[in-house]
PyMOL Python script that loads the backbone (N, CA, C, O; Angstrom):
from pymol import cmd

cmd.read_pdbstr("""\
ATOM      1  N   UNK A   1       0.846  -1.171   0.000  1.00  0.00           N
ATOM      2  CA  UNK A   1       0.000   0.000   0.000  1.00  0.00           C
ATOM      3  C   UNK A   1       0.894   1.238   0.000  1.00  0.00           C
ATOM      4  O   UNK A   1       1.716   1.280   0.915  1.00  0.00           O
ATOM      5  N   UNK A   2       0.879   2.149  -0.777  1.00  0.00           N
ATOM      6  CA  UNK A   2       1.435   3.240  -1.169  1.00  0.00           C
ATOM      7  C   UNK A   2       1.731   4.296   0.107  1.00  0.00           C
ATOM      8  O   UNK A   2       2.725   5.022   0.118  1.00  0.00           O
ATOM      9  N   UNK A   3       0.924   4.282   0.970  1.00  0.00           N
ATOM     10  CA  UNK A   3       0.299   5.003   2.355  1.00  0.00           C
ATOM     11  C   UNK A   3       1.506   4.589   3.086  1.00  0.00           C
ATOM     12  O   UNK A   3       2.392   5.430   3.241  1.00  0.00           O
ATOM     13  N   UNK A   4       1.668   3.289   3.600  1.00  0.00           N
ATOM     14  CA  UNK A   4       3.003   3.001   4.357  1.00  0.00           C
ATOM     15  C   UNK A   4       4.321   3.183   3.440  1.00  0.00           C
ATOM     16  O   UNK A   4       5.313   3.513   4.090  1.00  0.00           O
ATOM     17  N   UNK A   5       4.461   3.071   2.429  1.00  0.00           N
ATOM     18  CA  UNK A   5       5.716   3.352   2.046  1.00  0.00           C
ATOM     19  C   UNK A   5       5.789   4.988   2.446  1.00  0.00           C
ATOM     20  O   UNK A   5       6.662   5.367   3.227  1.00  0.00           O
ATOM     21  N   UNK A   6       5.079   5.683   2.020  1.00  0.00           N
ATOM     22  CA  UNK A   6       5.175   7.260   2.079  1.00  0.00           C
ATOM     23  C   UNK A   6       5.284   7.743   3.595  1.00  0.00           C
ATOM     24  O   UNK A   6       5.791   8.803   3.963  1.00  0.00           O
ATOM     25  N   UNK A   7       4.642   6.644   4.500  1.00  0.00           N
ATOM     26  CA  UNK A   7       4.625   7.038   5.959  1.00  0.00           C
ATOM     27  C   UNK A   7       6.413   6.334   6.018  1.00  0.00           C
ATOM     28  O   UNK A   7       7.239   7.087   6.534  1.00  0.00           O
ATOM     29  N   UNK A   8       6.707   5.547   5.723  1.00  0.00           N
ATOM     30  CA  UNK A   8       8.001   4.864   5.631  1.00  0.00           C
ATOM     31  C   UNK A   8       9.032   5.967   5.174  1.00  0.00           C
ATOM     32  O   UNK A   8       9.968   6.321   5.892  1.00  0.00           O
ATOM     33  N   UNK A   9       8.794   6.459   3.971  1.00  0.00           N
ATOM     34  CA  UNK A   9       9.779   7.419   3.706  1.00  0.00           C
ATOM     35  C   UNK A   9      10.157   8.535   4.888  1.00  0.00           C
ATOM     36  O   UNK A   9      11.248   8.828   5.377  1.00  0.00           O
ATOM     37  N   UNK A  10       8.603   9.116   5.186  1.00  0.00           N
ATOM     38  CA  UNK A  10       8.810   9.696   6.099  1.00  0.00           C
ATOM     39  C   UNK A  10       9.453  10.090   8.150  1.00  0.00           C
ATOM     40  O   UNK A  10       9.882  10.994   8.867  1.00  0.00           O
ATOM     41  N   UNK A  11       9.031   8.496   8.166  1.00  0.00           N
ATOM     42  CA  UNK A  11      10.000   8.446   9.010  1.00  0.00           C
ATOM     43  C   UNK A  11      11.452   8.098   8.566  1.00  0.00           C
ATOM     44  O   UNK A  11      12.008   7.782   9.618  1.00  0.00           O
ATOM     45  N   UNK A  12      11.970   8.038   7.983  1.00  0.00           N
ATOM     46  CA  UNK A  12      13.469   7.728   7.619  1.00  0.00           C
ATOM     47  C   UNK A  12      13.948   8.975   8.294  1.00  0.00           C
ATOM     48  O   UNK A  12      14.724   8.990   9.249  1.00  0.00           O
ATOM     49  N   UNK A  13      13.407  10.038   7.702  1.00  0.00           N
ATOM     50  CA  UNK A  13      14.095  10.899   8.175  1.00  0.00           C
ATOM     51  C   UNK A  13      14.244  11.358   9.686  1.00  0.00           C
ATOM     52  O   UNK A  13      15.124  12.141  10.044  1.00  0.00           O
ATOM     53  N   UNK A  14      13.692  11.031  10.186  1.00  0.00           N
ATOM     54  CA  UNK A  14      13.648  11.204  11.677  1.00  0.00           C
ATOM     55  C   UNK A  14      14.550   9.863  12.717  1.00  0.00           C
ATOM     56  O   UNK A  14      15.143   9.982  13.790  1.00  0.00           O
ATOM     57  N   UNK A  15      14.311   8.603  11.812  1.00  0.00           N
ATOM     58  CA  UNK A  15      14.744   7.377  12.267  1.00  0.00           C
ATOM     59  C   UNK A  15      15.934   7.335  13.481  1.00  0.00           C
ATOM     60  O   UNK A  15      15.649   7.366  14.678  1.00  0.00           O
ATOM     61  N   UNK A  16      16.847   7.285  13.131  1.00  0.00           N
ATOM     62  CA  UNK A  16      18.232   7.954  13.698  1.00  0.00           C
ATOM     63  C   UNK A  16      18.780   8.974  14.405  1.00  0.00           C
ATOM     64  O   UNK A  16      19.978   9.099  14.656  1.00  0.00           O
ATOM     65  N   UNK A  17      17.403  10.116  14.909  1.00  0.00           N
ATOM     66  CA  UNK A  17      17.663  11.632  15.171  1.00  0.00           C
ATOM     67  C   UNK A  17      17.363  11.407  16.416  1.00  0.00           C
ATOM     68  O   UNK A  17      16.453  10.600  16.601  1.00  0.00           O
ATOM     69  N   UNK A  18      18.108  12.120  17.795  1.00  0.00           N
ATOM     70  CA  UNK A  18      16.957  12.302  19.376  1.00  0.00           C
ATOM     71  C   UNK A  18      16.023  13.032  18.900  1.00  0.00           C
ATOM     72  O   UNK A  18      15.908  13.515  17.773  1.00  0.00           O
ATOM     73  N   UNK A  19      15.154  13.117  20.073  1.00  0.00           N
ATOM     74  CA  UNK A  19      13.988  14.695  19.977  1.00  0.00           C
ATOM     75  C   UNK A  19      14.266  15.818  19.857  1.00  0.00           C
ATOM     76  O   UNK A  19      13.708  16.808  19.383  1.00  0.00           O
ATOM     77  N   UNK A  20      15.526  15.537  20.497  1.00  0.00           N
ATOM     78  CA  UNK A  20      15.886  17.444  20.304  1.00  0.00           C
ATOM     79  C   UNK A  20      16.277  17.691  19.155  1.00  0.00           C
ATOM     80  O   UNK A  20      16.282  18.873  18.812  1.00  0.00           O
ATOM     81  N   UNK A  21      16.755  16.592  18.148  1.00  0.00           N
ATOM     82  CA  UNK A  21      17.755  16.980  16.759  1.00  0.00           C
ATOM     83  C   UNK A  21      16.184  16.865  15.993  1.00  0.00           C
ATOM     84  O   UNK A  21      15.826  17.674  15.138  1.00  0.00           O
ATOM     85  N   UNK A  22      15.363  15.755  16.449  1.00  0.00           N
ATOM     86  CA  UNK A  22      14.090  16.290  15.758  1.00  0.00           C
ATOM     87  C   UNK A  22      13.535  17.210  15.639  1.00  0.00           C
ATOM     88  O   UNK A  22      13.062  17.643  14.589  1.00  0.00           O
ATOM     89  N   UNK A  23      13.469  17.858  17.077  1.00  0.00           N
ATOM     90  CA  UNK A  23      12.979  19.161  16.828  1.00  0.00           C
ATOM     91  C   UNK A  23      13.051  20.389  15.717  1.00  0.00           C
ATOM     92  O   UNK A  23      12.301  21.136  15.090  1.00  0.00           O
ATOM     93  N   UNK A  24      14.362  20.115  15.882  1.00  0.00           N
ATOM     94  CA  UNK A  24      14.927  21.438  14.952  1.00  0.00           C
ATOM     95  C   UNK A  24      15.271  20.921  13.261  1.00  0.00           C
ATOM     96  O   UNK A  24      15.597  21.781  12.442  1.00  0.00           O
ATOM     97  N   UNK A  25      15.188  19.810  12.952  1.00  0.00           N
ATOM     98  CA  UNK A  25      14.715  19.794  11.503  1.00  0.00           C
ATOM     99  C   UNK A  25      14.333  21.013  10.856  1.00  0.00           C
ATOM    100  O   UNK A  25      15.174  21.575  10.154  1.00  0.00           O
ATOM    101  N   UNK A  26      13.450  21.392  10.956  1.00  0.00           N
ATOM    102  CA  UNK A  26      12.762  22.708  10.687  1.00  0.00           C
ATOM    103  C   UNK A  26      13.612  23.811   9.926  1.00  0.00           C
ATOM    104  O   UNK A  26      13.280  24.625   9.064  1.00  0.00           O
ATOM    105  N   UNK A  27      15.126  23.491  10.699  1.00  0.00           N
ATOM    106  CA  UNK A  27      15.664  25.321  10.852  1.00  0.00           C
ATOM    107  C   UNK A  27      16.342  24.930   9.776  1.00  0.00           C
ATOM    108  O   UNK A  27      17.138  25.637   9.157  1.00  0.00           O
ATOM    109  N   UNK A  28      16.035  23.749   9.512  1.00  0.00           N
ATOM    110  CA  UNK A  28      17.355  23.791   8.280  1.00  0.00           C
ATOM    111  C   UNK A  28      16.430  23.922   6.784  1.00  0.00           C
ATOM    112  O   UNK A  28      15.536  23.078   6.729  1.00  0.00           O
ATOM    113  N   UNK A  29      16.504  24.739   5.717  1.00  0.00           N
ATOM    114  CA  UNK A  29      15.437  24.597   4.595  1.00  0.00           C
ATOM    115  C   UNK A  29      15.655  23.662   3.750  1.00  0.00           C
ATOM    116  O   UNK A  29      14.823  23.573   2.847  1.00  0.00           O
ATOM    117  N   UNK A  30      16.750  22.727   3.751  1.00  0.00           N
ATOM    118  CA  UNK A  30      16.255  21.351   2.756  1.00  0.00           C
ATOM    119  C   UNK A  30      16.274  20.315   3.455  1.00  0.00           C
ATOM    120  O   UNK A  30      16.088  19.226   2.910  1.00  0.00           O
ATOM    121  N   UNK A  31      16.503  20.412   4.818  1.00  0.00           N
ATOM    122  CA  UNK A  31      15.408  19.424   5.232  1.00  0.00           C
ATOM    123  C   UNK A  31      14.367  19.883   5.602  1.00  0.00           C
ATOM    124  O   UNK A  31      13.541  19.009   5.338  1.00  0.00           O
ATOM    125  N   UNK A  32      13.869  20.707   6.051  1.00  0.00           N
ATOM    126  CA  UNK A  32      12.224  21.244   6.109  1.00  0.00           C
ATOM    127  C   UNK A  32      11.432  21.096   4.661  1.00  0.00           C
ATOM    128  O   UNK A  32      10.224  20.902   4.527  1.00  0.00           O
ATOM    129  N   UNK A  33      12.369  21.229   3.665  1.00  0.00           N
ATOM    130  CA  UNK A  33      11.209  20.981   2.245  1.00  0.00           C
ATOM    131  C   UNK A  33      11.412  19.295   1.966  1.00  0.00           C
ATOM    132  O   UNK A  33      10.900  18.740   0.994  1.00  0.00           O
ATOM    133  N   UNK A  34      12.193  18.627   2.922  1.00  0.00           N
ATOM    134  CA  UNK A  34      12.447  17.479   2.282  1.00  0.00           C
ATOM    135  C   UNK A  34      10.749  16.535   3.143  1.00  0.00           C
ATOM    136  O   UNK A  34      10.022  15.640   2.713  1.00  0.00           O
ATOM    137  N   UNK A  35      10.744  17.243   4.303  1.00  0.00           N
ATOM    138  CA  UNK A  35       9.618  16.846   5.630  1.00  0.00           C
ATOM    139  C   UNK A  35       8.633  17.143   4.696  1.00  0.00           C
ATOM    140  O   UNK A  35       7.930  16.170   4.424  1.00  0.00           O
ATOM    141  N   UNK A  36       8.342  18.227   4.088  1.00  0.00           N
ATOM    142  CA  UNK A  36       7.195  18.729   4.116  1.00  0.00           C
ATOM    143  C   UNK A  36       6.784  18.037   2.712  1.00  0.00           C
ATOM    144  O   UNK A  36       5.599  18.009   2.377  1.00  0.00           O
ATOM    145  N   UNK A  37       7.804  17.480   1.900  1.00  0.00           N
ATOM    146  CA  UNK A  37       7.654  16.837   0.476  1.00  0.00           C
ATOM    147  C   UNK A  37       6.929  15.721   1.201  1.00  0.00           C
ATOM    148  O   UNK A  37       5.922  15.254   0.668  1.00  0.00           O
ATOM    149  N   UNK A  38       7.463  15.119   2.697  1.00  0.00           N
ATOM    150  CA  UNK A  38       6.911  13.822   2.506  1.00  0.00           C
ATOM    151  C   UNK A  38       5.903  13.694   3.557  1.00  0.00           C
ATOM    152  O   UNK A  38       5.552  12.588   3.968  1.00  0.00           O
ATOM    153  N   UNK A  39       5.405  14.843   4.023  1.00  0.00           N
ATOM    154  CA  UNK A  39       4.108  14.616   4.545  1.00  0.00           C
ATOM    155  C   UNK A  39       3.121  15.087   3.824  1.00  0.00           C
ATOM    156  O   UNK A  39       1.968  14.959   4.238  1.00  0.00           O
ATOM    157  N   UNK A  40       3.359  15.650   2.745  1.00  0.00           N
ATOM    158  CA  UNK A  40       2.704  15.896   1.640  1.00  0.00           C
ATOM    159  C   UNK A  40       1.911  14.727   0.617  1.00  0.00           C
ATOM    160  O   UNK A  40       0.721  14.642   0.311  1.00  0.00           O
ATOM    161  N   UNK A  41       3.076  13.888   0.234  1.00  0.00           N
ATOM    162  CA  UNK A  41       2.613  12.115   0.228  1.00  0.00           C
ATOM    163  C   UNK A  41       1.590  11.713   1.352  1.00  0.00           C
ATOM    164  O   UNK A  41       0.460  11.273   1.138  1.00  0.00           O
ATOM    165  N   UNK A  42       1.919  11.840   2.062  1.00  0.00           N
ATOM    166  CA  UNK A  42       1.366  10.946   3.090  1.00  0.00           C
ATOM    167  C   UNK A  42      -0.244  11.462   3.404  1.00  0.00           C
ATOM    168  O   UNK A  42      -1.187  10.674   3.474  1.00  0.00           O
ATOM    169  N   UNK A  43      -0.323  12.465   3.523  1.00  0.00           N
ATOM    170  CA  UNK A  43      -1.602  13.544   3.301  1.00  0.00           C
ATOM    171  C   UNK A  43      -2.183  12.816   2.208  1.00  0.00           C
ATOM    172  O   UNK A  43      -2.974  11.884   2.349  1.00  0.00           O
ATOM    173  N   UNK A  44      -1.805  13.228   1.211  1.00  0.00           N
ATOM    174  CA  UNK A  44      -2.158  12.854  -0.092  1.00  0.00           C
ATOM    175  C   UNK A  44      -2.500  11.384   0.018  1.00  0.00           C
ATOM    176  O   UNK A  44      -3.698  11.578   0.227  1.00  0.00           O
ATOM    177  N   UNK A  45      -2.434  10.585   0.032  1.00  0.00           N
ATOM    178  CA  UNK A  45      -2.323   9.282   0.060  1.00  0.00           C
ATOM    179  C   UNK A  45      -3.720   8.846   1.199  1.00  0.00           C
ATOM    180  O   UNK A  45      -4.588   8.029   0.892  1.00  0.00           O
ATOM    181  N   UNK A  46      -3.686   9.342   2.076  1.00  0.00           N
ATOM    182  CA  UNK A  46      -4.729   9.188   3.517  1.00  0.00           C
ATOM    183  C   UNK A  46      -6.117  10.131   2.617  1.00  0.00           C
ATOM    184  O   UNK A  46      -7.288   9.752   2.613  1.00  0.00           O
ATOM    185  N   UNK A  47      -5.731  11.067   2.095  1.00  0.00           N
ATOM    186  CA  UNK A  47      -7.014  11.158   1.752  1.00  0.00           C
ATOM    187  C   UNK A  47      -7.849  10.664   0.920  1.00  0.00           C
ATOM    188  O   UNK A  47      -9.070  10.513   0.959  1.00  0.00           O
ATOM    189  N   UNK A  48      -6.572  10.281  -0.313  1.00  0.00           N
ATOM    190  CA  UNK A  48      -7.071   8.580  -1.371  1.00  0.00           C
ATOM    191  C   UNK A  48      -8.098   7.992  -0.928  1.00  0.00           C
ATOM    192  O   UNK A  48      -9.219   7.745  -1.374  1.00  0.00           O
ATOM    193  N   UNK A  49      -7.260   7.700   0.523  1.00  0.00           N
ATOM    194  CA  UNK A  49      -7.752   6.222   1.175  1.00  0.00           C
ATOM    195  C   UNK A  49      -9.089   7.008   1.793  1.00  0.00           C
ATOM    196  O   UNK A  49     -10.173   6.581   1.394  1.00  0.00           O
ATOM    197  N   UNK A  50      -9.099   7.964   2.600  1.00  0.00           N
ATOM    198  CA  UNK A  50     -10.736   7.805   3.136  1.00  0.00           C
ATOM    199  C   UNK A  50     -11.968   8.363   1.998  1.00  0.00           C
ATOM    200  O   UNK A  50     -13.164   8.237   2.259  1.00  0.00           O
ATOM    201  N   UNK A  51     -11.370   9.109   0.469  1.00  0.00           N
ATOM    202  CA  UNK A  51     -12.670   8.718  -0.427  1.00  0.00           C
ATOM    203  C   UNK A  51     -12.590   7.617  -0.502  1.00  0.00           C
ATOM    204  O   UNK A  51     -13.599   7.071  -0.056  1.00  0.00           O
ATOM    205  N   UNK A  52     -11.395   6.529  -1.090  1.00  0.00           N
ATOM    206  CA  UNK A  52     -12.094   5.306  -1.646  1.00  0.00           C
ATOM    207  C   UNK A  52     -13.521   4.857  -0.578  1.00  0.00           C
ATOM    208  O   UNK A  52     -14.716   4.699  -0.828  1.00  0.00           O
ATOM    209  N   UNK A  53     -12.717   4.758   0.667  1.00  0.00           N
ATOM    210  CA  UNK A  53     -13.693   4.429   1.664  1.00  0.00           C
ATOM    211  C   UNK A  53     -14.468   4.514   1.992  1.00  0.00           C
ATOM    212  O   UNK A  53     -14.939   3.536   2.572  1.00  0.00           O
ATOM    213  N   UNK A  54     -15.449   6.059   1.875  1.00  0.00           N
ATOM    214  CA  UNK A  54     -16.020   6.709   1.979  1.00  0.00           C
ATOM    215  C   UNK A  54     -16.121   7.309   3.429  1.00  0.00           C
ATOM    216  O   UNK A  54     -17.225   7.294   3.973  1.00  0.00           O
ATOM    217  N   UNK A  55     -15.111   7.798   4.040  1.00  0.00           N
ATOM    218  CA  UNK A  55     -15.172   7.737   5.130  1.00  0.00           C
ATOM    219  C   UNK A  55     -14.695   9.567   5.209  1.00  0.00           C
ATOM    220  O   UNK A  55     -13.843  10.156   4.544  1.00  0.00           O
ATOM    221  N   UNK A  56     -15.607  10.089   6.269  1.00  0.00           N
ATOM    222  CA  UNK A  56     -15.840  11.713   5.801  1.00  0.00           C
ATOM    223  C   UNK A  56     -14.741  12.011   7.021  1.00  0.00           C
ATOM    224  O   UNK A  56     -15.385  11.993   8.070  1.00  0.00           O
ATOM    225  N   UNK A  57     -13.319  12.281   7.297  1.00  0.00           N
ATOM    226  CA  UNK A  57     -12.494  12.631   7.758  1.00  0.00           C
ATOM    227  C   UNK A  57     -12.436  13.290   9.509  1.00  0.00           C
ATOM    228  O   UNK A  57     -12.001  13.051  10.636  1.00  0.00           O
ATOM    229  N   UNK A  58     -13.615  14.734   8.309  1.00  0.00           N
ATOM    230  CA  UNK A  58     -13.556  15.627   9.763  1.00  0.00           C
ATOM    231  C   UNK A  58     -14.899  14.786  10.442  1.00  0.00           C
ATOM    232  O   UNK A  58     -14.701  14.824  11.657  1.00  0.00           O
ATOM    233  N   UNK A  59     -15.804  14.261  10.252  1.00  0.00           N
ATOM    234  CA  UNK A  59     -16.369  13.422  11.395  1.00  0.00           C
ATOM    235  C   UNK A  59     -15.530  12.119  12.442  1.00  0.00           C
ATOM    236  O   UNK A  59     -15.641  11.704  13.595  1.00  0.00           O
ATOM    237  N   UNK A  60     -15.018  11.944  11.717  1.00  0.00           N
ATOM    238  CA  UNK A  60     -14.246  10.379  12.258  1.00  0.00           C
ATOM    239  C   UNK A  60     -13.027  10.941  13.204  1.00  0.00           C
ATOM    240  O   UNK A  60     -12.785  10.260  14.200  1.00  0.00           O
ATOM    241  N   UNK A  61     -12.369  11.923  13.023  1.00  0.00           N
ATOM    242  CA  UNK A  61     -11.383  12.671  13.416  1.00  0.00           C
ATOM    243  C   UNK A  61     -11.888  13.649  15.040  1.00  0.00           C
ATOM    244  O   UNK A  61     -11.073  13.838  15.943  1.00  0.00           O
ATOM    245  N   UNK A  62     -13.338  14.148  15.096  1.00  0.00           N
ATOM    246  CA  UNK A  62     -13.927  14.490  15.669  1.00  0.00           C
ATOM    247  C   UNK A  62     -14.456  13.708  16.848  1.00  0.00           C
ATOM    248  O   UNK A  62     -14.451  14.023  18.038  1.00  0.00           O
ATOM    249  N   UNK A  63     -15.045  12.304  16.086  1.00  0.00           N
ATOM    250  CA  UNK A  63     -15.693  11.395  16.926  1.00  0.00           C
ATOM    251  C   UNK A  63     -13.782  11.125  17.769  1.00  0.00           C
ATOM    252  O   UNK A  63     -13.388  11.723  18.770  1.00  0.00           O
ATOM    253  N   UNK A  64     -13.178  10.351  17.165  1.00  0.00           N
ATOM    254  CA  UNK A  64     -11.810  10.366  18.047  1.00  0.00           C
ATOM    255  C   UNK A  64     -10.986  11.106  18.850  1.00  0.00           C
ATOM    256  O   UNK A  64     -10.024  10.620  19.445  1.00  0.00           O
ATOM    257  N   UNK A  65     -11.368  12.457  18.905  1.00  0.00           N
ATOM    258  CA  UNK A  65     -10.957  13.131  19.790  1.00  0.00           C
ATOM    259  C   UNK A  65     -11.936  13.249  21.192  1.00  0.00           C
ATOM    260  O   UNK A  65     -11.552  13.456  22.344  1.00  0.00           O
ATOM    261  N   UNK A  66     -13.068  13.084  20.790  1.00  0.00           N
ATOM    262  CA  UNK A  66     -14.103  12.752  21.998  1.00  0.00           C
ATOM    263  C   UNK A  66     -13.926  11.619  22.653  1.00  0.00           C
ATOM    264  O   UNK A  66     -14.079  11.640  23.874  1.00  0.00           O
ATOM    265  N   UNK A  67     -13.562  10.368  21.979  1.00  0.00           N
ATOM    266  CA  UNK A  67     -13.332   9.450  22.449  1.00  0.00           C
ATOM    267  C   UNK A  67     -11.847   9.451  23.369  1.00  0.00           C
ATOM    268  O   UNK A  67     -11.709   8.989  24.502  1.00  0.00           O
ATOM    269  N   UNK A  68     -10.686  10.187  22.426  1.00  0.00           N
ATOM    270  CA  UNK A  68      -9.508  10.436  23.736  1.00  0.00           C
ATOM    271  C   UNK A  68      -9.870  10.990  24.527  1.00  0.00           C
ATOM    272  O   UNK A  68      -9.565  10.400  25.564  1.00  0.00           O
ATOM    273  N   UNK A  69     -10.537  12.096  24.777  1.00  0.00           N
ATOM    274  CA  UNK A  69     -11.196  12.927  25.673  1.00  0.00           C
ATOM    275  C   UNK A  69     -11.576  12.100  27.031  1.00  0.00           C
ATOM    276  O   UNK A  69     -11.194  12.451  28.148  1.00  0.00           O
ATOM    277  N   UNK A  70     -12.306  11.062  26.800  1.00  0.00           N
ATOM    278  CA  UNK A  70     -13.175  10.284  27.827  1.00  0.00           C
ATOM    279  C   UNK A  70     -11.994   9.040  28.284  1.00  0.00           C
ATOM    280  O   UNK A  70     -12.119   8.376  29.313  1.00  0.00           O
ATOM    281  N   UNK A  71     -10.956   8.893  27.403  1.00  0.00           N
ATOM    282  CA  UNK A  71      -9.921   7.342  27.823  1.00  0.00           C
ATOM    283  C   UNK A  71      -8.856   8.333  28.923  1.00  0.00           C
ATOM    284  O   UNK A  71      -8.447   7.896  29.999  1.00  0.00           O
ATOM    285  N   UNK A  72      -8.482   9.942  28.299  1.00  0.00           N
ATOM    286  CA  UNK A  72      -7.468  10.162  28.822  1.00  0.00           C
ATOM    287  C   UNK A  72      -7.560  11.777  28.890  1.00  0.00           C
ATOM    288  O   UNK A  72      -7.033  12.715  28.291  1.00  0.00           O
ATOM    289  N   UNK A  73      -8.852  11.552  30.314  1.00  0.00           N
ATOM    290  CA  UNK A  73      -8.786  13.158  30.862  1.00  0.00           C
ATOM    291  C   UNK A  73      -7.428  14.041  31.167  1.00  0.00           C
ATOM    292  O   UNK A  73      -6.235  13.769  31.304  1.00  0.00           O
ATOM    293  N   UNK A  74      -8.169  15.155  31.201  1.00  0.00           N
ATOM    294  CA  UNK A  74      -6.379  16.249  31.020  1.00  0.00           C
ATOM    295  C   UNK A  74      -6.173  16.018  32.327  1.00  0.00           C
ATOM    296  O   UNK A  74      -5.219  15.252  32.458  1.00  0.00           O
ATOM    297  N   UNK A  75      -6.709  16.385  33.491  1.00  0.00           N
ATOM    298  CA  UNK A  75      -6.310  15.947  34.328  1.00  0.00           C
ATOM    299  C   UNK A  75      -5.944  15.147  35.292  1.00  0.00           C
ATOM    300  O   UNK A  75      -5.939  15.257  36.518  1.00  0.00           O
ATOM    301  N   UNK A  76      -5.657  14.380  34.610  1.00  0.00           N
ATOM    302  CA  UNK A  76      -5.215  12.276  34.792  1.00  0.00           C
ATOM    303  C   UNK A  76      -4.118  12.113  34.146  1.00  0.00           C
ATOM    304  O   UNK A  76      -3.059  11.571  34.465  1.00  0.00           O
ATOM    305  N   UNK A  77      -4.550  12.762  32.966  1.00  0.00           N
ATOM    306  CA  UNK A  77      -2.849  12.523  31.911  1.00  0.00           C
ATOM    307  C   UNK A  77      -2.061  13.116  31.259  1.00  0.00           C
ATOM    308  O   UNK A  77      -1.303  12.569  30.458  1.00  0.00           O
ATOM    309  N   UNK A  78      -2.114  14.674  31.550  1.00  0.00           N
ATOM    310  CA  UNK A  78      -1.394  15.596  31.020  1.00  0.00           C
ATOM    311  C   UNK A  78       0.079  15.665  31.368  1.00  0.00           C
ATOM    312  O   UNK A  78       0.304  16.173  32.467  1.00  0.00           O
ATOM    313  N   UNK A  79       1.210  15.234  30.619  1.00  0.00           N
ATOM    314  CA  UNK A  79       1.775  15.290  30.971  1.00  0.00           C
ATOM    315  C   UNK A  79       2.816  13.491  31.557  1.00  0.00           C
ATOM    316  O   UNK A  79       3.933  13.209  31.993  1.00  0.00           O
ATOM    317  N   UNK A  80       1.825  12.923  31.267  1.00  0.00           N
ATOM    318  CA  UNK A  80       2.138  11.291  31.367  1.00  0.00           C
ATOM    319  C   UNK A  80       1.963  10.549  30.171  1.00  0.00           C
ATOM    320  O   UNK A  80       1.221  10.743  29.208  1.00  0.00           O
ATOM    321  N   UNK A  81       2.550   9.922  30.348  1.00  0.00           N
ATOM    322  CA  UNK A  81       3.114   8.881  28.835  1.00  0.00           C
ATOM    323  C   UNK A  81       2.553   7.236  29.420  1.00  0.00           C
ATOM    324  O   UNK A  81       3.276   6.261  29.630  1.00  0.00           O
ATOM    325  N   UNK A  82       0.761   7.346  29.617  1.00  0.00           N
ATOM    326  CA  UNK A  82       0.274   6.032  30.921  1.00  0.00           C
ATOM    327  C   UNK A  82      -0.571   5.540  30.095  1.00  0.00           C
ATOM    328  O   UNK A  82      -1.041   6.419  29.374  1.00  0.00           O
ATOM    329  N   UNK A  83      -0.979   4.480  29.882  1.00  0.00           N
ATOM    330  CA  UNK A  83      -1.971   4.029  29.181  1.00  0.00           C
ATOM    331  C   UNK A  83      -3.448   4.219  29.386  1.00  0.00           C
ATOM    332  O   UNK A  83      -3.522   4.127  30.611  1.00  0.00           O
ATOM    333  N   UNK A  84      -4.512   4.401  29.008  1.00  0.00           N
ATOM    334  CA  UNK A  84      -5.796   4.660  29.880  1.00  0.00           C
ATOM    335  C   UNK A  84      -5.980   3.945  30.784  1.00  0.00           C
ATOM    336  O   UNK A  84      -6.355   4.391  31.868  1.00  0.00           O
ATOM    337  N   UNK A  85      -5.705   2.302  30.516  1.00  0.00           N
ATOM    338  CA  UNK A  85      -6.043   1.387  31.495  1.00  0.00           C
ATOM    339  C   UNK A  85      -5.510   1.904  32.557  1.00  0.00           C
ATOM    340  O   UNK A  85      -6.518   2.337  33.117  1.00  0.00           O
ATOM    341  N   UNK A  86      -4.747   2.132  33.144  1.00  0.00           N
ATOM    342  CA  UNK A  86      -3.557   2.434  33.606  1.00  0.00           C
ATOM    343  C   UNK A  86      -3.588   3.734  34.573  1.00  0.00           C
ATOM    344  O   UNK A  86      -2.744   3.955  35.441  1.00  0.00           O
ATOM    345  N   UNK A  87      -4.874   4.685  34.232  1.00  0.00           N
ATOM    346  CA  UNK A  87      -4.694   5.340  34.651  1.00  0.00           C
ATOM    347  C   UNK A  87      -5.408   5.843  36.287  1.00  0.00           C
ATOM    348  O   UNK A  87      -6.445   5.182  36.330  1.00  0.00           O
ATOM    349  N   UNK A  88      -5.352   6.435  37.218  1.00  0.00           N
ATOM    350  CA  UNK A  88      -6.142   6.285  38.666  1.00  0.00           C
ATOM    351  C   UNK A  88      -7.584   6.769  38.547  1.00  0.00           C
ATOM    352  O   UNK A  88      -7.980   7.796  39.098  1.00  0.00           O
ATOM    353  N   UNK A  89      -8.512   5.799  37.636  1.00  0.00           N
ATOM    354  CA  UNK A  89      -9.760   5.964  37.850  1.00  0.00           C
ATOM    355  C   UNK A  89     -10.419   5.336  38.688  1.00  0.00           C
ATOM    356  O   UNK A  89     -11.621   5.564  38.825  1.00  0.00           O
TER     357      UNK A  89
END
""", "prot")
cmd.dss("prot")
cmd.show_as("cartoon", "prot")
cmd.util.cbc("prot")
cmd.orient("prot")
């Protein structure tokens, strides 16, 4: 599927980097156009996939943020890297 290779490309570039050298990708302009070439694919490609599907984006995207909302209140997990299960409900 075209979608993971392009998500594939795109992490390459990060593969090998800490967070902090991730971070700053950015400052440099051919790698910032090289990021932005390949989340550009990857965009492109995801949205292929939810016409073929028929699957309307900003609803599904919406419904899932309500749903994190309710697994992993802000104030339970802001700031923690905990699983919902996991968390002191």
């Amino acid at each position: 599927m075209a979608l993971s290779g392009e998500v594939g490309e795109l992490t390459e570039i990060f593969q090998w980097l800490t967070p902090e050298q991730s971070a700053t990708v950015g400052e440099d302009a051919q790698a910032r156009a090289h990021v932005e070439e390949e989340v550009a694919d990857v965009f492109i490609y995801l949205l292929r996939l939810a016409e073929v599907l028929d699957i309307d984006l900003a609803e599904v995207v919406s419904k899932k943020v309500e749903l994190n909302d309710k697994k992993y209140p802000e104030e339970e997990s802001r700031g923690k890297a905990t699983k919902h299960t996991q968390l002191g409900r």
